[in-house]
C-alpha positions, 0 to 999 in steps of 0.5 A, spaced: 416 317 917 419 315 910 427 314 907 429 320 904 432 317 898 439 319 896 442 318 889 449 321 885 451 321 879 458 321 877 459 318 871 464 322 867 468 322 873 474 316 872 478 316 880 473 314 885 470 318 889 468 318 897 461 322 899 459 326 905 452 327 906 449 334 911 443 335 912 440 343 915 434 344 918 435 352 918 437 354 911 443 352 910 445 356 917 448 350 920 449 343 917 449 336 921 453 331 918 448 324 916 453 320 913 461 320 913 466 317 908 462 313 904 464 309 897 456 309 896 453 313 891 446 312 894 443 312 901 436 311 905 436 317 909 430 315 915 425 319 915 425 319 923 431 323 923 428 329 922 421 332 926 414 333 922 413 338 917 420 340 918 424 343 910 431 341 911 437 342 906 441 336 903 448 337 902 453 332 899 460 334 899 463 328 893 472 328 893 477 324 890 482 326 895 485 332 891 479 335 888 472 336 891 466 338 889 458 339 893 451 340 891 445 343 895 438 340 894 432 345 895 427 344 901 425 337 903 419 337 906 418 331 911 411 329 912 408 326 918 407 319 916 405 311 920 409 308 915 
């Protein structure tokens, strides 16, 4: 399986910001955390975590302690790769 690449773009923000990284394999019903509290505005998902031919939904939650804000990606579909 490949890495899902993982990217935020917060140049307008000035304060620094902490990220939480949610993936669902169900719509959005239920969400698992992948990555908590990081300074990094990118990840390298493994691909692996996630069965064959399964859509998942990426969620990212950025805060700087006082304000939040969160986006949702569309479906991700994980390919059945050797790689």
């Amino acid at each position: 399986m490949k890495n899902i690449p993982i990217r935020a773009n917060h140049a307008t923000w000035k304060d620094p910001l902490i990220y939480n990284v949610l993936a669902s394999l169900d719509e959005g019903q239920s969400w698992n955390l992948v990555q908590l509290s990081t300074k990094e505005t990118s990840l390298l998902m493994p691909g692996k975590l996630f069965p064959a031919g399964s859509k998942i939904l990426l969620r990212v939650i950025a805060t700087d302690g006082v304000y939040s804000a969160e986006a949702v990606s569309g479906p991700v579909v994980i390919e059945d790769s050797k790689y």
